[in-house]
N, C-alpha and C positions, 0 to 999 in steps of 0.2 A: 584712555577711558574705555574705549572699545573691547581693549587687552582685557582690563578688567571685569567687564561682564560678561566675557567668552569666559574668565575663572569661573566666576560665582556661578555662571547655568551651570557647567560641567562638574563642577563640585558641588552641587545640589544635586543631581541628578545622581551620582553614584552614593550620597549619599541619604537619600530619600529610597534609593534602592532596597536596603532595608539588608547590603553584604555587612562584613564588619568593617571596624571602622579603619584598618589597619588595610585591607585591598580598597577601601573606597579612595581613601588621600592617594595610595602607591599607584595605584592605576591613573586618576585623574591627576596627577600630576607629571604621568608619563604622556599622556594623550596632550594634556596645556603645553606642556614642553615640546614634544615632538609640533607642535599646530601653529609655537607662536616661536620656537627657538629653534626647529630644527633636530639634527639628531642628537643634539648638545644633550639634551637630558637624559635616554640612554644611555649614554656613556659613563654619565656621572653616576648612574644610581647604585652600583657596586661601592664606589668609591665613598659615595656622601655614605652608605649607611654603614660603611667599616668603621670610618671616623665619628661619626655619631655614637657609637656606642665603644671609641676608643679611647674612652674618657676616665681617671680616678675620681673623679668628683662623684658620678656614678654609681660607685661604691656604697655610697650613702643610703641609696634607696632599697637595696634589700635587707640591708643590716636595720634600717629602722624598720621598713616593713616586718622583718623578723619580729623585732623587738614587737611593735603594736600585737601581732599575734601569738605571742606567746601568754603575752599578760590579757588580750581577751579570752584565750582559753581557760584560765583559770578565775574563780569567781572573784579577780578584784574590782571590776566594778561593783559589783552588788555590794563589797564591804565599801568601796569609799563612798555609795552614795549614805548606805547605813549610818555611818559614823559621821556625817557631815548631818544627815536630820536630826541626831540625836542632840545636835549641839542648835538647830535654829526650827524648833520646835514651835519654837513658843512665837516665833515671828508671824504676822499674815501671812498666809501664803507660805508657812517654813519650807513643805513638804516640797512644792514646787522652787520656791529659790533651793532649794538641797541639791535638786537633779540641776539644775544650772549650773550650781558652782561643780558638782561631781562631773558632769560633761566638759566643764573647761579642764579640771584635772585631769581628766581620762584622756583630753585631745592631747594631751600634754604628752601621754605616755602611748597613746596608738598613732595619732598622723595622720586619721583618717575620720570623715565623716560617716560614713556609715553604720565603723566599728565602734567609734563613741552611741549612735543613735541606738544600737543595736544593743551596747552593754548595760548600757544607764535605764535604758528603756525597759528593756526585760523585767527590771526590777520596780522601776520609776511609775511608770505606769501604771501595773495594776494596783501599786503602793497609793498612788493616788487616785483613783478610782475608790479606793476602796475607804477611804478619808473624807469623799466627800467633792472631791475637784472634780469639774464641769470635765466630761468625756473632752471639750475642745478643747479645753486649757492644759489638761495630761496630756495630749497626745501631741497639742500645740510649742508647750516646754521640752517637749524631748525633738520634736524634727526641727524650731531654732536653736536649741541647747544644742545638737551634735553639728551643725555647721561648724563651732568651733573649732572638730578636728582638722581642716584644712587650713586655719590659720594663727593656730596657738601652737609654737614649736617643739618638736621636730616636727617641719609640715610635708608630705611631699611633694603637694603643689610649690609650697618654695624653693622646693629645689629642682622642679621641672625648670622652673623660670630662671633659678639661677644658672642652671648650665644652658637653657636657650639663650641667653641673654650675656653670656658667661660675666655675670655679677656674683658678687661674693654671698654665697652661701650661708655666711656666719653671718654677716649684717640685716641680711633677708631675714634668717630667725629672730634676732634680737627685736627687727624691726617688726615683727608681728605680734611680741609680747603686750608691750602697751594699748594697744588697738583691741587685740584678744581681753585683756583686763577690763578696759571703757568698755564694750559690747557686752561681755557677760553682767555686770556692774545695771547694763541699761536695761538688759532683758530681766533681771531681781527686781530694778525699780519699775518696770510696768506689771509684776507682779504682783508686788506690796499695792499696786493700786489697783486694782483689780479686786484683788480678793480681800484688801479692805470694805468698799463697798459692797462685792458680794457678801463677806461674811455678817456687815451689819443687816444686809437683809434678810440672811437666813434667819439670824437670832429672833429679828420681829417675827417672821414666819414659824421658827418656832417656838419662840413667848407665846405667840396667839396659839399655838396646836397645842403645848402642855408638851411639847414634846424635850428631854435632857438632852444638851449640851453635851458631848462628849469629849475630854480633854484627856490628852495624854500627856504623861508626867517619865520622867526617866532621872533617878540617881545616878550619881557621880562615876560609879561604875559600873553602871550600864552604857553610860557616855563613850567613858573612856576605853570602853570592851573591844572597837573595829580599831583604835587608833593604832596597835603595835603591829596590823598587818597592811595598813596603807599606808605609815609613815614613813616607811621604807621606800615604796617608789616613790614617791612623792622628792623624796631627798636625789633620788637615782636621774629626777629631771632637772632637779638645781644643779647636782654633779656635772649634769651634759650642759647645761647652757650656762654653768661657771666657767670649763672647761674651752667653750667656745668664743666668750665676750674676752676673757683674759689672755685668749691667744695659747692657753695654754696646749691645747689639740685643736687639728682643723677639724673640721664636719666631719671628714670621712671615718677620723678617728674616733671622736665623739658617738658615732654611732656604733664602732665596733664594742664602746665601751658598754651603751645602751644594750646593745645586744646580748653581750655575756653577763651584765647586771638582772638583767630580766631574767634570764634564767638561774640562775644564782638567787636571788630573790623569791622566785615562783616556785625552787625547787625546797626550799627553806618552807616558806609558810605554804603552799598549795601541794606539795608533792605528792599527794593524792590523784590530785587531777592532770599529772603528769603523766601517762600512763605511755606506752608501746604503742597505742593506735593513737592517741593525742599527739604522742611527737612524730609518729608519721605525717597526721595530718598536719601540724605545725610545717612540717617541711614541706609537701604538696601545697600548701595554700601559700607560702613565702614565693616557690618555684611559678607558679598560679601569676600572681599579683605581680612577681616584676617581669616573668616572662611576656605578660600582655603589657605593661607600663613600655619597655623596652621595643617591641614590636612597634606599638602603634607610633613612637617618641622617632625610630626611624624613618617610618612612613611620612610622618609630618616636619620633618628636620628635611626631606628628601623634597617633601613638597616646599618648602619655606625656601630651599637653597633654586627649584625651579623659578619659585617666582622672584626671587633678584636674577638669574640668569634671563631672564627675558623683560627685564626693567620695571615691574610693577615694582618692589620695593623700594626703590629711586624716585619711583614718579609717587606714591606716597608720603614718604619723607619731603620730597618738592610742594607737596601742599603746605607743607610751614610757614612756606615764602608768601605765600595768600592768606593765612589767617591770625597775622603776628596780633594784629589787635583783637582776635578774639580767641584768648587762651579759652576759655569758660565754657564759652560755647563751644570749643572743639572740645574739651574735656567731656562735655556731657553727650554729645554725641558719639564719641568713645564709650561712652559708657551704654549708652544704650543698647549700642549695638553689642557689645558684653551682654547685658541682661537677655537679649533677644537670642545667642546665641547659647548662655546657660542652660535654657530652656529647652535645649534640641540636644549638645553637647558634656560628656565629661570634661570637668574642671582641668585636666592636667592636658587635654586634648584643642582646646580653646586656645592656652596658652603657647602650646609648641607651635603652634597653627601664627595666632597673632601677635606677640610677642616680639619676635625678632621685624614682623613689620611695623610696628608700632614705636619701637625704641627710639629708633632714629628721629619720628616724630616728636616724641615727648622731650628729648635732648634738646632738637632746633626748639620748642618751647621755654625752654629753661628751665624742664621741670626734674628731679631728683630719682633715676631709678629703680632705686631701693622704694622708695616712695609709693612709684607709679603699682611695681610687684605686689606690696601688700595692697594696695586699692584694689589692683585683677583679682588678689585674692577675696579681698572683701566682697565683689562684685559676685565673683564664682562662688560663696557662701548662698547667694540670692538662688542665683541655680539650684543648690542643688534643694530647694524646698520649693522653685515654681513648676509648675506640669508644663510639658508631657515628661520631662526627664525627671525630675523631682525625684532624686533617688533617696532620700529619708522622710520623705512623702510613703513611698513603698515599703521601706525599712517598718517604722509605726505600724502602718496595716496590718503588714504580717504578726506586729507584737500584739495587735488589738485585731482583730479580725471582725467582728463584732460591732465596729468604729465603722459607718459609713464616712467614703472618701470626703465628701461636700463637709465635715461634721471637724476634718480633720486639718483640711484647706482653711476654714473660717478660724480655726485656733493657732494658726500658723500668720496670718495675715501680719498681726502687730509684730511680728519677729520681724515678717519684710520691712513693714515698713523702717522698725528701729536701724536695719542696716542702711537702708538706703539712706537715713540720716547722717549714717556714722560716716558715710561717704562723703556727701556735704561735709559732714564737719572736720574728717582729715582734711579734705581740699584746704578748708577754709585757716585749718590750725595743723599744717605740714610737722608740725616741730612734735606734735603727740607722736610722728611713726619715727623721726628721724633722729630725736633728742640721744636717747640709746645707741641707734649706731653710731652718732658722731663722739660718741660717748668711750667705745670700745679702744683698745689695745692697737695698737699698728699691727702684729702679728696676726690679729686674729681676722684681721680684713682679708688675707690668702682665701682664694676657693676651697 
């Protein structure tokens, strides 16, 4: 017990320091090492962070990163949210369910929260502003709407977790599709309720003013005008997670394939926005994204392997033996302390961190770790919309400037809540995350 909150001061402290996050773990886990194990930690830290990043599984992460940023530089968000309003127009709320279902396809094809908030947004937003939707409800559908990128696949939260964890890769995606489905599905229907009620109250508001109804109307091909340049990737993500359920490529593959389809794709219909400085920047922002993903992933693999050399991951795991009768409650207190550390924490930094301590827990519970992966993911969804970290909290602002923060928080709220639901109800209905993987290929179950 002791052991443990000499951790948590010392790794609060370097981390409240305000260095990055990548010398705050490296350091404080040299210092817990050296204080509680001796020179053991030293020794190892060459060795743990050779092996950490001596991994093909690995692989995965810049190829989809790749992938994600090639297709947000070129405008296909804006066409798939286009073409997805033109078809649910006529719905309460269309405009708003549109950026919902476009943000779960987009997660589909970037992997990342921000880059979904950031593409769907750009367009989404003032599209709905200008339609008539409440500043909190525009701004509110796009920072829950892009959470999605971290858990609708290819994620790379799922694959932090699966190589800390070393669980299968390919079952972690499949096992995020239905989950990803049911949360977008939930966030449409608080939608349709919403701006049902609102919309019949505008109507009386403006029955009494004299003021016209505006309705928008779009023919067949106007509809069908964005479909032959989002149908493509759209199929380019069924390719990769056909590929991966049927065994028939592992991940790492699946992503090589992702990666040269996106550009093949992008070069086809956007080659425009292809240009000499795009694909420079294409490659800078790839080099960017996994050179920090990679750094900080050894720092905390380096800290995670201190803290079993000096037995706090043992004496963790050892509390299973004390709480066999109460799975629930240790679930939730697991969770909470998730929520609390979203809040301060990147999603993919949370996990290399608690992860590999947590495993061994959730196993003495008899709990499924395919499972547990998409719940952290669910959880780190929460993050990244609650402050001070709330990085598609910031992502919005910047798209709406104009949006005070409190106006943007308040339209965000019901997204919390819905996941925290969704939470509850995987717990409660395990077979929604697992039914799919248990589902899959023998083959495809490999890293």
């Amino acid at each position: 017990m002791l052991n443990g909150l000499i951790v948590v001061f010392i790794t609060l402290l370097f981390l409240l320091s305000g260095m990055p996050l990548v010398f705050a773990f490296g350091i404080s886990g040299l210092i817990c090492g050296f204080l509680l194990g001796g020179t053991g930690a030293v020794t190892m830290l060459a060795q743990v962070i050779y092996h950490s990043v001596d991994s093909f599984e690995l692989l995965t992460i810049p190829l989809f990163v790749f992938m994600g940023i090639v297709i947000t530089v070129a405008p296909a968000g804006r066409d798939l949210y286009e073409a997805i309003h033109r078809f649910l127009y006529r719905v309460p709320g269309g405009i708003a369910i549109s950026n919902i279902f476009a943000c779960t396809i987009f997660a589909a094809m970037s992997g990342s929260s921000p880059a979904t908030a950031a593409a769907i947004g750009t367009s989404g937003i003032p599209e709905m502003r200008k339609r008539g939707i409440s500043d909190s409800l525009a701004c509110g559908t796009i920072v829950g709407g892009g959470t999605l990128g971290i858990l609708i696949p290819p994620s790379i939260t799922l694959i932090v977790y699966g190589i800390a964890t070393e669980i299968s890769i390919g079952q972690l995606f499949i096992g995020g599709i239905v989950p990803g489905i049911i949360i977008s599905l939930a966030f449409s229907c608080w939608i349709i309720i919403y701006m049902f009620y609102s919309r019949r109250k505008g109507q009386r508001q403006a029955a009494a003013s004299g003021e016209a109804i505006v309705r928008e109307h779009y023919s067949w091909s106007e509809k069908m005008r964005y479909l032959p340049k989002t149908v493509p990737f759209i199929l380019l993500i069924i390719c990769i997670l056909y590929v991966i359920y049927f065994g028939v490529a592992t991940p790492s593959e699946a992503a090589a394939i992702g990666a040269l389809g996106s550009i093949v794709l992008t070069l086809i219909f956007y080659r425009a926005y292809i240009t000499k400085g795009n694909a420079m920047e294409i490659i800078r922002a790839t080099a960017n994204q996994t050179g920090m993903l990679m750094l900080i992933a050894t720092t905390t693999m380096f800290f995670s392997n201190v803290m079993t050399e000096i037995g706090l991951t043992q004496q963790v795991a050892n509390l299973a033996g004390s709480v066999q009768g109460s799975k629930w409650l240790t679930l939730a207190v697991i969770n909470m302390i998730l929520l609390v550390m979203g809040a301060f924490l990147p999603p993919f930094v949370i996990i290399l961190l608690t992860a590999p301590l947590l495993l061994p827990l959730i196993k003495n519970l008899g709990l499924d770790p395919i499972w547990f992966g998409v719940m952290m993911t669910v959880n780190m969804e929460i993050g990244c919309i609650t402050p001070p970290f709330g990085l598609n909290l910031f992502v919005v602002k910047g798209i709406a400037p104009d949006v005070r923060m409190p106006t943007i928080l308040r339209g965000s709220i019901a997204f919390v809540v819905i996941l925290i639901l969704s939470i509850v109800a995987f717990t409660i209905f395990p077979e929604l995350v697992l039914w799919l993987p248990n589902k899959m290929a023998p083959a495809a179950m490999v890293k």
